[in-house]
N, C-alpha and C positions, 0 to 999 in steps of 0.2 A: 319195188325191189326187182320183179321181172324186167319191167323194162330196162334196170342200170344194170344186170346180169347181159341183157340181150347186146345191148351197146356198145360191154366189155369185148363180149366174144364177135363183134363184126368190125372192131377197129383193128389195124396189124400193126405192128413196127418192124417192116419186113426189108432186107436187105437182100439184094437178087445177084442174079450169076451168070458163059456161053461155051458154047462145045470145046472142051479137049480132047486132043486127040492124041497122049500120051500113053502105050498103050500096059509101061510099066505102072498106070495109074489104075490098073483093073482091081486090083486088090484091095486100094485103098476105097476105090469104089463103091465097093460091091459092101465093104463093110457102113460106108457110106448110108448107102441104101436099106442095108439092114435097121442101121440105128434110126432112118427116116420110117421104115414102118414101124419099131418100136414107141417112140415119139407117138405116133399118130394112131398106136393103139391104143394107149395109156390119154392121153389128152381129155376122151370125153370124160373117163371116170375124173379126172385132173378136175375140168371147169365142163358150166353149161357146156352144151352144146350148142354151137353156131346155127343159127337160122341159115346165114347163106351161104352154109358148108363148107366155108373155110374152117380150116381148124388153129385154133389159136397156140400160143406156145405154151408148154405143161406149166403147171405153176410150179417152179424152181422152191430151192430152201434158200431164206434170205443167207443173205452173207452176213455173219460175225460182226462186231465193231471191232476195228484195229487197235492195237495196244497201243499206252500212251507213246509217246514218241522221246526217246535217251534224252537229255540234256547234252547239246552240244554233238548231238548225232547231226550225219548231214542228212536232209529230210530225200525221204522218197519219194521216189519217182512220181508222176500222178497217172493214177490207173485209171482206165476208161469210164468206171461205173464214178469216179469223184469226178467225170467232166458232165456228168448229168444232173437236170435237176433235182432239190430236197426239198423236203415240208416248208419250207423258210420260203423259198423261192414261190411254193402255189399262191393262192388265195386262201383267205383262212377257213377254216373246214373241210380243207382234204384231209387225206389218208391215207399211207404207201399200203399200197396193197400186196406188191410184190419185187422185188429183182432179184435180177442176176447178171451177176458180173461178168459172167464167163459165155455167152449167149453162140453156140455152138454151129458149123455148117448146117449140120441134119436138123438142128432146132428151125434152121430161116428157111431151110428148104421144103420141112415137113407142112408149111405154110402155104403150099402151091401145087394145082393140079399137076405139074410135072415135076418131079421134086430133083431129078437127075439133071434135067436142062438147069435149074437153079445149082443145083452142086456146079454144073461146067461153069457158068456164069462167074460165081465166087472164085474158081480157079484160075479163071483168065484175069480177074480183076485182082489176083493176088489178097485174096480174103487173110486177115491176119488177129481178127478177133472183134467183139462187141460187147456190151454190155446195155441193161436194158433198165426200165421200170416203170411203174403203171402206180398210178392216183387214180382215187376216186372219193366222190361227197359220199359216207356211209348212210345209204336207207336214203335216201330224199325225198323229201317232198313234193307233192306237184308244183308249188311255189320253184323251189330249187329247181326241179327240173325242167322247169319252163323258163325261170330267168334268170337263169347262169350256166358256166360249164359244170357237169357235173363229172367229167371221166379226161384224166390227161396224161398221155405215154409218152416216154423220152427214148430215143435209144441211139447209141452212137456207133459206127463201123468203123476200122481201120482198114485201109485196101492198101494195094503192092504201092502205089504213087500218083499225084497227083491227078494225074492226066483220068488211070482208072477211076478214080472217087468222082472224078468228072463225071465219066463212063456209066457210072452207076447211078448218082444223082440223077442223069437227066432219063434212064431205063425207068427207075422208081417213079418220075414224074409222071412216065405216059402211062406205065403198068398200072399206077393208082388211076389215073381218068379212066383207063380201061375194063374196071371192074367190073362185071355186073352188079347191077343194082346200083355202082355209083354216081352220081351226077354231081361233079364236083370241074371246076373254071378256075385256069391261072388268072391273079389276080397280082399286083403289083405289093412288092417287099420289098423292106429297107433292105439295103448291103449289109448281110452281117458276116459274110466271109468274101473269100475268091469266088464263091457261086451262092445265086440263092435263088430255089422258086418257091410261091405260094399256092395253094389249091384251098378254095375254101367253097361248099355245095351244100348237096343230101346227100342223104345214102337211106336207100328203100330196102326195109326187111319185116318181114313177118307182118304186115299191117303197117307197119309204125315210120315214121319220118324223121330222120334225127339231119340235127347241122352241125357239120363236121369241117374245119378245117388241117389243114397238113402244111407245117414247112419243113424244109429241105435246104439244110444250106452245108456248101464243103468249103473247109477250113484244111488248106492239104491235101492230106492221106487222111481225115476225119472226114464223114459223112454224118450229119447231124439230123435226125428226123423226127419231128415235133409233131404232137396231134391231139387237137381235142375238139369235144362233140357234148352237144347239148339238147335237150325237145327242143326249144322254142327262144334260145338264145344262140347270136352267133359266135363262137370262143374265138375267132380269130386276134380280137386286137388282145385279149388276154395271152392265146397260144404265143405271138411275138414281143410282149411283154416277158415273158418268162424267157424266152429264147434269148433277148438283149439283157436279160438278167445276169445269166449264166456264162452267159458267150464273154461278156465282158472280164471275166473275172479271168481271162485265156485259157 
């Protein structure tokens, strides 16, 4: 159970952000900033605490089930957190552990040692909302844990336009090779939008070795990013299994 604690809190589903120089945006800023140290006071009491000090996102209150829907109503719109995947879509034996529909600036920003360059980031890329959520095998086994994925996170972004979500996709590409402890290599992915990369490695924390892969694909003004991570199985062709699961469904 430590080790699927430690694994939760060093995978991200992080959406990034670059300098504004707006300077009627101080206010907003600054409140900003405020809500990103709140965040990231409350975080550790929230979940573990990260071995490799990142801080993960608070554990949110799930969201409601929506009311049945009128007869002969015209249906609603589809909100970001229904373009993500459900129990139906994992393997059998997960468990939502948690989402949120409403996945906030100061929430992605509170995720990185500079939280203010991420707020500019998201500003220029015209951040306009997310919604997030995280599977995991409850309690596993060494069996589980060694041959199959045991932890898989979905989260989806909306940016100002195409081009941005571009913009962002390919920042989140390097930003994730870039981590420390990460060891993770583009690797070759079906087309499942206008853009798609793959990364699939390690990632070294506290002793332990996990295999982690990440996709990343944009569909528009959608930025879709996929991730799962396992001891001693690789989740990739699983991770893109779910991804053309969901994806399909537009």
């Amino acid at each position: 159970m430590r080790l699927l604690l430690l694994l939760s809190a060093i995978l991200l589903a992080a959406c990034q952000a670059r300098p504004a120089a707006d300077p009627a945006a101080t206010a907003t800023r600054s409140a900003e900033l405020t809500a990103v140290a709140a965040i990231q006071a409350t975080a550790t009491a929230a979940r573990p605490a990260p071995a490799s000090g990142i801080t993960p996102l608070p554990l949110p209150t799930p969201a409601p089930s929506p009311p049945p829907p009128t007869p002969g109503a015209t249906p609603a719109p589809v909100g970001l957190l229904d373009r993500l995947p459900g129990l139906a879509d994992l393997p059998a034996g997960f468990a939502l552990d948690y989402e949120d529909p409403d996945v906030t600036a100061p929430e992605i920003a509170a995720n990185y040692p500079d939280p203010n360059a991420h707020l500019d980031r998201l500003q220029a890329w015209g951040f306009a909302g997310s919604a997030y959520r995280e599977f995991t095998i409850p309690s596993p086994g060494i069996n589980d844990a060694l041959q199959r994925m045991i932890i898989f996170r979905a989260q989806v972004s909306r940016y100002g336009s195409p081009e941005s979500t571009g913009e962002a996709l390919r920042f989140q590409r390097e930003a994730t090779k870039a981590r420390q402890g990460w060891h993770l290599a583009e690797v070759s992915a079906p087309p499942l939008g206008d853009e798609t990369a793959a990364l699939q490695g390690t990632v070294e924390s506290d002793g332990t070795t996990f295999i982690v892969a990440v996709l990343l694909v944009r569909r528009g003004d959608l930025l879709y990013r996929y991730e799962g991570a396992s001891l001693g199985y690789n989740p990739y062709p699983d991770v893109v299994a779910i991804a053309e699961r969901t994806l399909s469904r537009g």
